[in-house]
DSSP file (Angstrom, degrees, kcal/mol; ACC not computed):
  #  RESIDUE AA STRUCTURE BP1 BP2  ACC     N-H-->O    O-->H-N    N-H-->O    O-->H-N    TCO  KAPPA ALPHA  PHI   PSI    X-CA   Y-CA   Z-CA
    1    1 A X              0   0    0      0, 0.0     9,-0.9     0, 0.0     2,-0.4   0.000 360.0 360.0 360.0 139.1    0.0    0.0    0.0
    2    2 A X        +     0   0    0      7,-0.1     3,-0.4     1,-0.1     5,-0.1  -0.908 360.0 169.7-130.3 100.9    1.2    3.2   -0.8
    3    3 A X  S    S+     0   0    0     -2,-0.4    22,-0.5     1,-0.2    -1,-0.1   0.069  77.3  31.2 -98.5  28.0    0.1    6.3    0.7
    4    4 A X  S    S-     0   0    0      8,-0.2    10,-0.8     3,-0.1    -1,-0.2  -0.386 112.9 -95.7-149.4  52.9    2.5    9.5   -0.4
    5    5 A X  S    S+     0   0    0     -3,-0.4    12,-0.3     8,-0.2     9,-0.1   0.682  86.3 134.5  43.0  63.8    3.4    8.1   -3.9
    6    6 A X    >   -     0   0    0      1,-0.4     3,-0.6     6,-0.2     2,-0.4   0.215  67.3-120.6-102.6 -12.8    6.7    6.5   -2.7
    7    7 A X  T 3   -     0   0    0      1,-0.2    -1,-0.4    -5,-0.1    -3,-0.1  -0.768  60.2 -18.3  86.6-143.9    5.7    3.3   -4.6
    8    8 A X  T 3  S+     0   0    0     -2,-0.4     2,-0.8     1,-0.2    -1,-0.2   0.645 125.8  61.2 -96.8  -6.6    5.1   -0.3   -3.3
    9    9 A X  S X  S-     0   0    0     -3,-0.6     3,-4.1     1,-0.2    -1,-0.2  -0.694  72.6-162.7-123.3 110.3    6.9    0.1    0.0
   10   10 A X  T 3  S+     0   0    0     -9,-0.9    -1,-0.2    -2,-0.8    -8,-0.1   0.667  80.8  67.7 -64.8  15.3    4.9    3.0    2.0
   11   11 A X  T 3  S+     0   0    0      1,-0.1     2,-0.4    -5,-0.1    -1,-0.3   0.294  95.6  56.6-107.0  38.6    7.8    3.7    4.4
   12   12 A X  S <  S-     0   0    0     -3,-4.1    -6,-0.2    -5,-0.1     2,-0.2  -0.997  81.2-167.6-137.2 128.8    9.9    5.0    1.9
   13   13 A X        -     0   0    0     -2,-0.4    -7,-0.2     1,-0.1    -8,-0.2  -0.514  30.3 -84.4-111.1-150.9    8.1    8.2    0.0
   14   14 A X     >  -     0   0    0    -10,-0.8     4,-1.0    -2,-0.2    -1,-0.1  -0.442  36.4-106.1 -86.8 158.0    9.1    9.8   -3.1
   15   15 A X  T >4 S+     0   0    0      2,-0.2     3,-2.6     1,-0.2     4,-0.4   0.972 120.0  54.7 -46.9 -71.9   11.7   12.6   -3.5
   16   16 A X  G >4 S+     0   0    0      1,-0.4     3,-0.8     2,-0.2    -1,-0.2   0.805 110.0  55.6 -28.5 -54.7    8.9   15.1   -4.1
   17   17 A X  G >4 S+     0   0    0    -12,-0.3     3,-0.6     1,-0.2    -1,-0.4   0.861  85.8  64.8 -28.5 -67.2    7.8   13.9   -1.3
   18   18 A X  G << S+     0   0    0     -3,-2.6    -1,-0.2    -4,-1.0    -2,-0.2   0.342  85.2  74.4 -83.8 -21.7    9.9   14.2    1.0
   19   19 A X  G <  S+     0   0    0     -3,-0.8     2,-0.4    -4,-0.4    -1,-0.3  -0.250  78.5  95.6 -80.3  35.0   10.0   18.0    1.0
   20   20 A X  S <  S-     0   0    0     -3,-0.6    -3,-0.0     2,-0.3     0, 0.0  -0.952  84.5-110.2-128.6 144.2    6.6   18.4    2.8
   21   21 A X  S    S+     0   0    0     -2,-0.4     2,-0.4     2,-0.0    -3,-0.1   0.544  96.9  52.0 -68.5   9.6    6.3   18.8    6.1
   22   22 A X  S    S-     0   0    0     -5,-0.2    -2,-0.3     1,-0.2    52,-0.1  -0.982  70.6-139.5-139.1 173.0    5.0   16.0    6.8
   23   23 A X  S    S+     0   0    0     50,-0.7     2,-0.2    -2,-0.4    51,-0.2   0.996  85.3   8.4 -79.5 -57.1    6.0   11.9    6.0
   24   24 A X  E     -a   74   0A   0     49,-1.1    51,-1.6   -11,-0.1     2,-0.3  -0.622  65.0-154.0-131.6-172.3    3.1   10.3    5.2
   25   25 A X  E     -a   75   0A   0    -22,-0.5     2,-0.4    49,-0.3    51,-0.2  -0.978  13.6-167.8-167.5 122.6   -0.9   11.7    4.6
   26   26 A X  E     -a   76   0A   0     49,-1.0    51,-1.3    -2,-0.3     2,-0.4  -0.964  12.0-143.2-137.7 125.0   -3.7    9.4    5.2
   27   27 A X  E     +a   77   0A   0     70,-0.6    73,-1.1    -2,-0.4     2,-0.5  -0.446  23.5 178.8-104.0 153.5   -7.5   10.1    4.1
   28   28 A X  E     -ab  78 100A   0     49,-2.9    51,-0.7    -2,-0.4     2,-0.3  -0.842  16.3-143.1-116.7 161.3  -10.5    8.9    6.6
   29   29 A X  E     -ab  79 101A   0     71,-0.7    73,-1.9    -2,-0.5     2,-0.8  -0.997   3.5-139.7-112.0 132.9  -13.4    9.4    6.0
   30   30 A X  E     +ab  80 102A   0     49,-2.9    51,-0.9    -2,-0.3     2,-0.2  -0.679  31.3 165.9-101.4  82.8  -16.8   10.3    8.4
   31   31 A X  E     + b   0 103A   0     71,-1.5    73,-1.9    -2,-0.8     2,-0.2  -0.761  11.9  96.1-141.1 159.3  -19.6    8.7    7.7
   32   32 A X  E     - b   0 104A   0     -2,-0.2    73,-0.1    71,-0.2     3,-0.1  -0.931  64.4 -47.1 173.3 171.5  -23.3    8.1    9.4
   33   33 A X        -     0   0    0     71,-0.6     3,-0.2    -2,-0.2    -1,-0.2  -0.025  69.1 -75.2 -60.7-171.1  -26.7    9.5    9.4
   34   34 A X  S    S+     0   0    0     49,-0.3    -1,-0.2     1,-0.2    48,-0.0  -0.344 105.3  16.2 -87.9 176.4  -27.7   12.6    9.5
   35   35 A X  S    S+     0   0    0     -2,-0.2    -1,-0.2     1,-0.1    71,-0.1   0.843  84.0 113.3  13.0  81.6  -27.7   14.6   12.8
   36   36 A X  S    S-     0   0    0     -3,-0.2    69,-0.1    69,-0.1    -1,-0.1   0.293  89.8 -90.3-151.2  15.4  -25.6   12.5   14.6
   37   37 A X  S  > S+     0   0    0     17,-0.1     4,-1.7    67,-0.1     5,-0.4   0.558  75.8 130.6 105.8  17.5  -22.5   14.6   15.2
   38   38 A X  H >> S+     0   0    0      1,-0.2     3,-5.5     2,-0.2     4,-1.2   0.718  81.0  45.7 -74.4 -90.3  -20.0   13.9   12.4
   39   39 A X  H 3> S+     0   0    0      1,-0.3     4,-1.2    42,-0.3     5,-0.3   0.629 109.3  50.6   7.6 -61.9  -19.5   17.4   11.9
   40   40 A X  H 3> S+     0   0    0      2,-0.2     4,-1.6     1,-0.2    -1,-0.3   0.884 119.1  41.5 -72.6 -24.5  -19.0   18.6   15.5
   41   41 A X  H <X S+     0   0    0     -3,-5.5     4,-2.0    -4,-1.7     5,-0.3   0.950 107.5  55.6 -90.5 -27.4  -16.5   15.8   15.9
   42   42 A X  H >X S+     0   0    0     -4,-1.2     4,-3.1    -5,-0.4     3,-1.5   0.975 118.7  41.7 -44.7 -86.8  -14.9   16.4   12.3
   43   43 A X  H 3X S+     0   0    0     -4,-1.2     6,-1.2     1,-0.3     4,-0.7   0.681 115.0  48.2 -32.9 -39.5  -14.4   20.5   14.1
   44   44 A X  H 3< S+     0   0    0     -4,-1.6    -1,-0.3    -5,-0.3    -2,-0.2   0.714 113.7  41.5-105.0   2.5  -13.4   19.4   17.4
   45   45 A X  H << S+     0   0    0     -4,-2.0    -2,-0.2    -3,-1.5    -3,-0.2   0.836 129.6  44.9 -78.7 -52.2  -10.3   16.4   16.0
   46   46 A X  H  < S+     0   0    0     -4,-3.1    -3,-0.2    -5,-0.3    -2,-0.1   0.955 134.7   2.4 -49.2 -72.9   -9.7   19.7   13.5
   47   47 A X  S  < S-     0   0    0     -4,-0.7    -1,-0.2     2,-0.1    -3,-0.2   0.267  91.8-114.0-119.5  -7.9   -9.8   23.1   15.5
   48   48 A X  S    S+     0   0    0     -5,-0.3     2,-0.4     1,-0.2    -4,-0.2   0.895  76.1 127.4  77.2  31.1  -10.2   21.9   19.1
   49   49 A X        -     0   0    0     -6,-1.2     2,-0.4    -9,-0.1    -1,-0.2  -0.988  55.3-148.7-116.4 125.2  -13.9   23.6   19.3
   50   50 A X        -     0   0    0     -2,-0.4     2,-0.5    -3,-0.1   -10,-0.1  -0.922  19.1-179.8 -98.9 132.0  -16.9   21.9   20.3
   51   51 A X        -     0   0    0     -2,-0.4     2,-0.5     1,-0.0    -8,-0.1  -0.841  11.4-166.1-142.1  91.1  -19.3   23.9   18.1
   52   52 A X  S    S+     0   0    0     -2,-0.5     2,-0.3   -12,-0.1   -12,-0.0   0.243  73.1  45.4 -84.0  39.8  -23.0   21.9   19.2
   53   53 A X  S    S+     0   0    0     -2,-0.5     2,-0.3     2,-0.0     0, 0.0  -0.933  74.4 168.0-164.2 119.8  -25.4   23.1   16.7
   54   54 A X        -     0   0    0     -2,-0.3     3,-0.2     3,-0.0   -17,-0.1  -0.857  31.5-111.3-170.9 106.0  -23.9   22.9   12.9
   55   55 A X        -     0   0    0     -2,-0.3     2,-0.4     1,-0.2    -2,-0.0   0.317  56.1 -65.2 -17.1 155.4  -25.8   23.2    9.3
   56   56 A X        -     0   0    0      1,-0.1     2,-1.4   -21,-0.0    -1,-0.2  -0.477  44.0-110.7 -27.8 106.2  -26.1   20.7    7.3
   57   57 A X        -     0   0    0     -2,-0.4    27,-0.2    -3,-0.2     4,-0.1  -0.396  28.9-163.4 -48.6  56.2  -23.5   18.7    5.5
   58   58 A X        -     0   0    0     -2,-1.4     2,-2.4     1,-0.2    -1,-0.1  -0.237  65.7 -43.7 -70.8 139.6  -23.7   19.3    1.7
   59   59 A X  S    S-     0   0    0     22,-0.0    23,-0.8     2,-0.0     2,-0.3  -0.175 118.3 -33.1  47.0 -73.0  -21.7   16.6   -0.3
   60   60 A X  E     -C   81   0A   0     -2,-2.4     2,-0.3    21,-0.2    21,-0.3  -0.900  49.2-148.8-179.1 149.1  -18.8   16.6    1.9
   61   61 A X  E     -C   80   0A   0     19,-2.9    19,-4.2    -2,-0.3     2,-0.4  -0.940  21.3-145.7-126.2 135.2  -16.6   19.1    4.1
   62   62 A X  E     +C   79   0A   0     -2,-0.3     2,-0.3    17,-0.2    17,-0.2  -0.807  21.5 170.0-100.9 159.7  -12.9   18.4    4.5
   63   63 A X  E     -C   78   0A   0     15,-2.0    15,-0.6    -2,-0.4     2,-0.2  -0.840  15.1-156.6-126.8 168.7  -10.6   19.1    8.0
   64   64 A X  E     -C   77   0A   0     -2,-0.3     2,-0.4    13,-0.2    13,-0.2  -0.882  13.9-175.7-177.5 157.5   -7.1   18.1    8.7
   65   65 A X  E     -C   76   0A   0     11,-2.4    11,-2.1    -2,-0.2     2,-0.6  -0.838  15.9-143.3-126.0 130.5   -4.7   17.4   11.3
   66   66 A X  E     -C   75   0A   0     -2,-0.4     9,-0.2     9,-0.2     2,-0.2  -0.833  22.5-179.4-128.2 130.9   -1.1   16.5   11.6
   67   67 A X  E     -C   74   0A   0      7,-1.1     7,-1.7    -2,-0.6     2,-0.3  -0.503  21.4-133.9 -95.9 162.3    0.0   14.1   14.3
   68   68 A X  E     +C   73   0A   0      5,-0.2     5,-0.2    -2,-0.2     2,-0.1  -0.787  22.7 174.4 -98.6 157.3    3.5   12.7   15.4
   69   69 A X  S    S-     0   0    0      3,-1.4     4,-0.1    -2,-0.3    -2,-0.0  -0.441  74.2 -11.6-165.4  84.6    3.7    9.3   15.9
   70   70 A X  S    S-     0   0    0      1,-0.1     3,-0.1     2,-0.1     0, 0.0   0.868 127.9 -55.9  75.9  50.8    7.2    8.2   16.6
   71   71 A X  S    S+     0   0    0      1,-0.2     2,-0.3     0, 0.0    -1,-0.1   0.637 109.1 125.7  52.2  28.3    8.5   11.1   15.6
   72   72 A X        -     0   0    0    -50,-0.0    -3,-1.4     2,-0.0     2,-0.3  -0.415  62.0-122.7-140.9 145.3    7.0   11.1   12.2
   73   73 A X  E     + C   0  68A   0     -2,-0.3   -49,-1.1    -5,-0.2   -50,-0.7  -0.710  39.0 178.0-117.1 137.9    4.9   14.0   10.8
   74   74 A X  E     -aC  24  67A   0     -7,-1.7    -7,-1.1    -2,-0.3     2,-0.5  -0.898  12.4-171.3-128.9 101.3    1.4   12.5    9.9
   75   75 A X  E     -aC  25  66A   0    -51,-1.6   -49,-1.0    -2,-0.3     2,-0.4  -0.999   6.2-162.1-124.1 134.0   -1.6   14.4    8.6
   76   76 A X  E     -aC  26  65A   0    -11,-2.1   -11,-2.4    -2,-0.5     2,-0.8  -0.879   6.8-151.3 -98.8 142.4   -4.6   12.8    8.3
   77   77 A X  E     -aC  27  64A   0    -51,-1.3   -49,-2.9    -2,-0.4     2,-0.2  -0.842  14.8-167.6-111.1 121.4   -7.1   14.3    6.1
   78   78 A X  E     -aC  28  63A   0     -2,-0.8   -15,-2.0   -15,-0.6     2,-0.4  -0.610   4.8-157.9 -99.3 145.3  -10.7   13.4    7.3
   79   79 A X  E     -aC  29  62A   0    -51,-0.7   -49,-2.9    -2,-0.2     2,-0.4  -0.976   5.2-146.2-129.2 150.0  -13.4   14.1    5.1
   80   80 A X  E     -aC  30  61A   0    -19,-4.2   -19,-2.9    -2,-0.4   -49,-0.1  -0.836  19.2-153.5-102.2 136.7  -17.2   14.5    6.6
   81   81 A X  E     - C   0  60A   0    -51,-0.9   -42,-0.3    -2,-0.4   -21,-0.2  -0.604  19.2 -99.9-101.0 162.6  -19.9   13.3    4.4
   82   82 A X        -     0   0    0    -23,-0.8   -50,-0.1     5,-0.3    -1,-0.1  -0.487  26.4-158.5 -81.8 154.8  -23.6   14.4    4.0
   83   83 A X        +     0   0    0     -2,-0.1   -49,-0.3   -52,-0.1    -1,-0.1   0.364  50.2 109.8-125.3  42.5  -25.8   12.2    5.7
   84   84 A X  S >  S-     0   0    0    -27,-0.2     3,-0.5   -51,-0.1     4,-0.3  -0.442  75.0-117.2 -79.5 147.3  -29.2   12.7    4.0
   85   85 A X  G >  S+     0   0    0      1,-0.2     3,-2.0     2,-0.2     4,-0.4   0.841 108.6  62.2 -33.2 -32.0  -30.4    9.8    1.9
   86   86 A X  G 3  S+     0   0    0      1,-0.3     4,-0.2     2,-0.1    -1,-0.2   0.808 110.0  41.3 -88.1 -15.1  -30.5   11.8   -1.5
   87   87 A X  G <> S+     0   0    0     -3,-0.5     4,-2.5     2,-0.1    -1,-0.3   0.393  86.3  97.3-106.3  29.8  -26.6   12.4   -1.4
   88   88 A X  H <> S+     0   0    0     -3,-2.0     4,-2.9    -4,-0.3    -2,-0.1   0.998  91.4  44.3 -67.1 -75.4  -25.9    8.7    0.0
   89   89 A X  H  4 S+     0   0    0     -4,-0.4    -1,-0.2     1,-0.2    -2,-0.1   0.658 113.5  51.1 -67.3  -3.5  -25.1    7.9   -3.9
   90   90 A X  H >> S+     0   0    0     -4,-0.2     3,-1.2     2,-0.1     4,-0.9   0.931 111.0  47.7 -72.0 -77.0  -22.9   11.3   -4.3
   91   91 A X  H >X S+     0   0    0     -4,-2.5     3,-1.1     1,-0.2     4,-0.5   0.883  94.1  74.4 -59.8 -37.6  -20.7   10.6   -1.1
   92   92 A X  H 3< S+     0   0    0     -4,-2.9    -1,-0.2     1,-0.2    -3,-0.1   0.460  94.0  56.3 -63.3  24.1  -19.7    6.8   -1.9
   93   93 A X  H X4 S+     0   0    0     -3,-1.2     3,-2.8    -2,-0.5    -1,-0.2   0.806  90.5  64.6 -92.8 -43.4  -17.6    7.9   -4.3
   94   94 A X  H << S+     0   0    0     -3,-1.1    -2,-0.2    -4,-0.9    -1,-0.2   0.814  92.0  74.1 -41.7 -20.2  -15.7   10.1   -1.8
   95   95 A X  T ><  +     0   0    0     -4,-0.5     3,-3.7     2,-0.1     2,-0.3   0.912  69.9  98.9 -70.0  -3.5  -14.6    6.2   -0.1
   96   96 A X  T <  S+     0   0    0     -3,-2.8    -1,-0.1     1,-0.2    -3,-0.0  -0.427  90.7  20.7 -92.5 117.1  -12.0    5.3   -3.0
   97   97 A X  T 3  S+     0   0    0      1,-0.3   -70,-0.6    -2,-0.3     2,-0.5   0.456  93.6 144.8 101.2   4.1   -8.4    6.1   -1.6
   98   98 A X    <   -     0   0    0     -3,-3.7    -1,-0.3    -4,-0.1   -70,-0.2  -0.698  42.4-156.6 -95.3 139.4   -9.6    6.0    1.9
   99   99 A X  S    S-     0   0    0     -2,-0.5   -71,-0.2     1,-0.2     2,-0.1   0.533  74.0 -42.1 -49.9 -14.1   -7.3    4.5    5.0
  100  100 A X  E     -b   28   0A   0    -73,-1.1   -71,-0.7    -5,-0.1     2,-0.4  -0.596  60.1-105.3 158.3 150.6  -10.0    3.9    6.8
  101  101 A X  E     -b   29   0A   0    -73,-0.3     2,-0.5    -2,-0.1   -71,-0.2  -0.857   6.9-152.0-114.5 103.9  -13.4    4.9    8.1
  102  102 A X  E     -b   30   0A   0    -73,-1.9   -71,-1.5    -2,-0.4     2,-0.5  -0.811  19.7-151.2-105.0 131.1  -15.2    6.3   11.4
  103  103 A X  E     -b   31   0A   0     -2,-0.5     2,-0.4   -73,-0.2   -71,-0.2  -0.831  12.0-162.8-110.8 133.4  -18.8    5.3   11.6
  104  104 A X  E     +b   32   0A   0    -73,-1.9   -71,-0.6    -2,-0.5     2,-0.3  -0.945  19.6 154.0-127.1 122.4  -21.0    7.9   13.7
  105  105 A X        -     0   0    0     -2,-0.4     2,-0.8   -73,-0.1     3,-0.1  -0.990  38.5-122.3-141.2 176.6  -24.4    7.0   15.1
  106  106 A X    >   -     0   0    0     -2,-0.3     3,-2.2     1,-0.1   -69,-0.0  -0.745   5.0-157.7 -97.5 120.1  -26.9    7.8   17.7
  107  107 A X  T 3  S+     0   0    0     -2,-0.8    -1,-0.1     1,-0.2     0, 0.0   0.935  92.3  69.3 -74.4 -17.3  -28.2    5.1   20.0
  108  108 A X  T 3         0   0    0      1,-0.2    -1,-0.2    -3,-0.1    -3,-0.0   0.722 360.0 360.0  -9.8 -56.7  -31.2    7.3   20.5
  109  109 A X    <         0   0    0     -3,-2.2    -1,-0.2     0, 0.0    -2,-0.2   0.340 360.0 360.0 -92.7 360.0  -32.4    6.8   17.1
């Protein structure tokens, strides 16, 4: 798997690379019904705000964050998808190229 275009072995990246501040770049994705927090949690992993009342998602909203993790520069870039039915078929496009997925619901509902 190769996530910074380094080729087959991701802990080696590419030259190009390698001049960005950070090593490697991994995209997540947020995905869930609607009004069930992706968005406030998307804003508070981002910007460190809890912000509890937040439009509507259209299509998709990006943040991103960069961690260390063994001395290692990281940024993940999360993206939040809408989660009304009529953009369900809109956002599954958004999953191709992602590292992995956080699944948001309300046990309410």
């Amino acid at each position: 798997m190769s996530c910074c275009g380094g080729g087959d072995d991701p802990a080696k990246p590419s030259a190009a690379v390698q001049s960005l501040p950070y090593k490697y770049l991994f995209k997540y994705i947020i995905v869930g019904d609607t009004a069930v927090g992706k968005s406030c949690l998307l804003l508070q992993f981002t910007d460190k705000r809890f912000q509890p009342v937040h439009d509507l998602t259209i299509g998709v909203e990006f943040g991103s964050r960069t961690i260390t993790i063994d001395d290692n520069q990281i940024k993940l870039q999360i993206w939040d998808t809408a989660g009304q039915e009529k953009f369900r078929s809109i956002t599954r496009s958004y999953y191709r190229g992602a590292a992995g997925a956080l699944l948001v619901y309300d046990i309410t509902r």
